[in-house]
N, C-alpha and C positions, 0 to 999 in steps of 0.2 A: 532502825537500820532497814533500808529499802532493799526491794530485789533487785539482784546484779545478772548479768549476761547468764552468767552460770546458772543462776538459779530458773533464769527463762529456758534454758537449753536444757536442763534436768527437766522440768516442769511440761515443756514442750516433746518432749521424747516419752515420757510416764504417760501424759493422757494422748499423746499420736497410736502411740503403741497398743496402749488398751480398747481405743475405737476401733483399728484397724483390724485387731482380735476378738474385736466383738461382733463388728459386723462380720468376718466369717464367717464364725461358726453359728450366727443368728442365720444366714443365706442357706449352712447347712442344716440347719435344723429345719427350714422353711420347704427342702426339698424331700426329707424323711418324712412330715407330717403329712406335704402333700401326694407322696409317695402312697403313705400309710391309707389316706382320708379319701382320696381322689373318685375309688367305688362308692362310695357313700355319698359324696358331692353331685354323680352323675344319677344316682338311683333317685337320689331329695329332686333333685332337679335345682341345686342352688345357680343363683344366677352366679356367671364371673364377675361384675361389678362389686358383688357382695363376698363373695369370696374374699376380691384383693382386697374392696376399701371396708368393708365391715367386722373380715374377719381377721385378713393379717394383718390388716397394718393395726388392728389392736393388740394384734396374735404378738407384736412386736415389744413395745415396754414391758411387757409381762416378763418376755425372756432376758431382756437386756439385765433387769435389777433381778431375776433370778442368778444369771450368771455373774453378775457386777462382781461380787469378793473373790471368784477363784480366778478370772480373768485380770481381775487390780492385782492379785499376786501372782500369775502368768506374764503378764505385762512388766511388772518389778524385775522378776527374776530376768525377765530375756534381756531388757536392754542395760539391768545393772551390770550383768553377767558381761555383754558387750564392754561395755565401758571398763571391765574391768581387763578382761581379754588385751583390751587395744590402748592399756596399761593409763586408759587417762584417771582412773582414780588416784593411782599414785602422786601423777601429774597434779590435782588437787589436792590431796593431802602434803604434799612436797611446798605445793605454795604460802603455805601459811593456814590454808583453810580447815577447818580441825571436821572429824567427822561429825561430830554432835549440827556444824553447822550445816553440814552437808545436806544432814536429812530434811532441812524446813521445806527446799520445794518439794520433796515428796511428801510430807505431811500436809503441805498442802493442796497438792494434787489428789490425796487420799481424802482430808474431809472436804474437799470439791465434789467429790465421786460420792460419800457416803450422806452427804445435803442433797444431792440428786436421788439417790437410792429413797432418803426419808420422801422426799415429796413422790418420788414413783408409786410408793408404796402406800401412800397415805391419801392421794390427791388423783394423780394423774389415772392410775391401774385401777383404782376400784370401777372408776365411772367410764375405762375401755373393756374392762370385766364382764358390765352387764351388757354390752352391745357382743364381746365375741364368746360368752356362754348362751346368749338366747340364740347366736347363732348354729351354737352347736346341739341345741335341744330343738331347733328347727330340724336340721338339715345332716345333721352326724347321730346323735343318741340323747336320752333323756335322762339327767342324771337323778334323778330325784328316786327315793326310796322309800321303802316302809318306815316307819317304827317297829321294835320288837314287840311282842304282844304285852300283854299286863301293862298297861300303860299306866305312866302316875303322873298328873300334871296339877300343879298348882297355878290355877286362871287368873287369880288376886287374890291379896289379902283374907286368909282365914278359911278360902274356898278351895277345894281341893277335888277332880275330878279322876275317875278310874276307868278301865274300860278294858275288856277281856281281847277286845281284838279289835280293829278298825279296816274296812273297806272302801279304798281309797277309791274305788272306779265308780261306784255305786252312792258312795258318801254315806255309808252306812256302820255307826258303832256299834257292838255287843256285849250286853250285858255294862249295863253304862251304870253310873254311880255318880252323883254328886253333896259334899257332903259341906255346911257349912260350918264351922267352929269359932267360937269367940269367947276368948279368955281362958280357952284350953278345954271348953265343954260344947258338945253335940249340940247345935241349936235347931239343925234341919237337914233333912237326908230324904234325897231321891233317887229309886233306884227304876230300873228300866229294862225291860228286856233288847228294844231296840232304840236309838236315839237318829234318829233320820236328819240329815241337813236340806233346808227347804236355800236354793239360791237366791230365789225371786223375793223372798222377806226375811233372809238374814238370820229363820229362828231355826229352831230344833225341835219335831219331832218327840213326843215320847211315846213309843207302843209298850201298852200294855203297864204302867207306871204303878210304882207303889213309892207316896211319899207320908211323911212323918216329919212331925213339928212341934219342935218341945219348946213349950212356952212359961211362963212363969205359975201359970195353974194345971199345967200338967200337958199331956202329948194330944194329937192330932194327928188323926189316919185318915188317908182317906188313900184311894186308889180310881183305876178306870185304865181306860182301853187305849185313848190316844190325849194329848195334851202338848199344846204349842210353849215354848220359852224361849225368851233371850236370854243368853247366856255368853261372857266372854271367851269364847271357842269358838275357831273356825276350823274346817278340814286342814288348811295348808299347815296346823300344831300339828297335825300328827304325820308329819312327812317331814325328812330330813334331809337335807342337802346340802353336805360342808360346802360346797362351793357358792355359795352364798355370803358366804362370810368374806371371799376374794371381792364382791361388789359394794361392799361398806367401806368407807372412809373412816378414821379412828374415831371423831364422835359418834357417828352411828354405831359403827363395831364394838364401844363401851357400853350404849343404851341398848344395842342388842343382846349383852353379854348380861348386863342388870336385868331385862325381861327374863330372858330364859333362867337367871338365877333364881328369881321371886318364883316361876314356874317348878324348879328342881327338874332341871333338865340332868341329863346326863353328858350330853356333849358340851356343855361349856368348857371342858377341859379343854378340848379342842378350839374353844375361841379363842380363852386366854391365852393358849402357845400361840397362835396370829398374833392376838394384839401385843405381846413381848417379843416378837420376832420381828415385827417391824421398826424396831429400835433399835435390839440385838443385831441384828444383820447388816445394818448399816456398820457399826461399831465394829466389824470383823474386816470390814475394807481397813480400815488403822492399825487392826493386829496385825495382819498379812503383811500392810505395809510395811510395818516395821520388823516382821520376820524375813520378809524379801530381801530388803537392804541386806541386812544385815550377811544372809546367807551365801548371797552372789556379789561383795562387793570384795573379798577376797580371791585374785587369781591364782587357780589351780591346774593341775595338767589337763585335766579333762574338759578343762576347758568349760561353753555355754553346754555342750551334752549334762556334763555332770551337774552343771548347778540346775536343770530344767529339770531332772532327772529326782534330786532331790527335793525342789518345790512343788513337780506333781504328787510326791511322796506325802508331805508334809501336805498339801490343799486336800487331798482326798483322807487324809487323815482326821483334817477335822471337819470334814463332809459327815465323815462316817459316826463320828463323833457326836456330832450336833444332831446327828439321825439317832444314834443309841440312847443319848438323853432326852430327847422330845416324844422319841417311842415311853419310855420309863414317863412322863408326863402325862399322854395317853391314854395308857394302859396300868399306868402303878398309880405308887401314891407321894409320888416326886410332886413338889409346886411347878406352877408350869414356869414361872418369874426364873427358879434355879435351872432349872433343863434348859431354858433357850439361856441363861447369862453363864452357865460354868465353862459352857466350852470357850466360850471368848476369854475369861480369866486368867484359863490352863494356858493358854495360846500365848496371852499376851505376858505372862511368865515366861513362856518360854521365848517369845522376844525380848523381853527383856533381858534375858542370860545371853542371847545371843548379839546381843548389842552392845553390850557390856565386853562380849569374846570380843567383836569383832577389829579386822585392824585398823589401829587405826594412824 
């Protein structure tokens, strides 16, 4: 069965509506940040060139599939509500046409919208990422951070590195450690009072070294004052920057997430919520949608006030939602897979009941 008038004229009105709602409040958001940022543009001395085409109009996709789910069910709500208002649902349902069908050009205006969200997310955003964050570590703030101290990093395979503190300006750790292990026993241990990063060859510094080597006929000490190594450590392991993870694409974002595993990082929790959110949140344009429908396609007295009323209700509910469970991901000991997919489940239960209510 092909698409009929109607179903271009639903189709045509769902994605008219949600671009026109997007670019607002993308135009609005474009005048609070520049609002916000504008001293800091003039103090860097960013060029305006670089400003428009480097930093907004990358500044752009980012917010677009940011807001894509609560603006597809902004967008639902207002012109279903219309339609409903100015009694043409009826008018279709009176024709024969049963509501189950109704919904196809909205489902498929919704996975139109959440195909586009995947590739924004996946493709397009990471690689506008890296041009409007190095522009903001130009010209706005530098986002990048310490590590907490005690450091524990796993370099590769069996090799495991420690270090009491690190100084990022200087490239200087303390009190450094590294230990190697194979088949669960001490094979070699070097410890260090300072480990220096040399830029110019790549190696490491040890002041003041004490290393020990247990071999098959027994240990080996030796010590001294300074001593060159390669080793797989570089400075930028001991600095953190989630926003990093916005510039990877899903294979990389997988292979960055395997590194840092093999290492025993502590932030991969935080990758893994990215890398299930960018699937998740495409998926939540389909819930909405069909929580949309359903909610404004009933006329009431209140008219579009009241059904808008109840969809901002309903969208910032599971805003709030999907922040409570990702927090719990985070911070507890939630999987990151369940915190970013329960809220979409709950949701689309509860579209389901409401589709099932709804009239039909």
């Amino acid at each position: 069965m092909g698409l009929k008038k109607l179903d271009w004229y639903i189709i045509k009105k769902f994605l008219g509506t949600f671009f026109y709602a997007i670019t607002l409040i993308i135009l609005i958001v474009i005048i609070f940040d520049l609002s916000e940022k504008i001293d800091n543009f003039l103090e860097n001395k960013a060029p305006f060139r670089e400003i428009l085409l480097v930093y907004y109009l990358n500044f752009i996709p980012y917010f677009i599939n940011l807001f894509s789910p609560l603006f597809t069910f902004i967008a639902v709500i207002y012109f279903t509500s219309r339609l409903a208002f100015n009694t043409e649902i009826v008018a279709i349902l009176s024709s024969g046409i049963s509501f189950r069908r109704m919904m196809i050009p909205y489902l498929i205006s919704s996975v139109l919208l959440a195909i586009l969200s995947i590739y924004l997310s996946n493709v397009l955003i990471p690689n506008a990422n890296r041009n409007r964050l190095e522009f903001e570590n130009t010209y706005v703030t530098n986002n990048k951070q310490f590590r907490e101290r005690n450091i524990h990093l796993q370099i590769k395979p069996g090799e495991f590195v420690f270090l009491e503190s690190y100084n990022q300006r200087i490239n200087i750790g303390y009190k450094f450690a590294l230990e190697h292990i194979k088949d669960g026993n001490l094979t070699k241990k070097l410890l260090a009072e300072r480990a220096e990063w040399n830029d110019s060859t790549g190696m490491w510094t040890m002041r003041n070294y004490y290393l020990r080597e247990i071999g098959e006929f027994g240990e080996v000490l030796s010590s001294g004052t300074r001593m060159d190594t390669l080793i797989n450590l570089k400075p930028e392991d001991f600095i953190q920057n989630l926003q990093e993870m916005e510039t990877m694409n899903f294979v990389e974002l997988q292979n960055f997430i395997d590194n840092e595993r093999l290492k025993g990082s502590q932030n991969i929790k935080y990758y893994l919520v990215e890398k299930h959110r960018r699937i998740a949140f495409p998926f939540a344009t389909l819930v909405l949608t069909l929580i949309g429908v359903s909610l404004s396609s009933r006329k009431v007295r209140g008219g579009i006030g009241l059904h808008l009323g109840m969809g901002l209700l309903m969208s910032f509910s599971f805003i709030l939602f999907m922040q409570v469970s990702t927090t719990f991901a985070t911070n507890g000991n939630l999987p990151a897979i369940v915190a970013v997919w329960i809220p979409n489940l709950v949701f689309a239960i509860i579209g389901i009941y409401l589709f099932k209510t709804a009239p039909k």
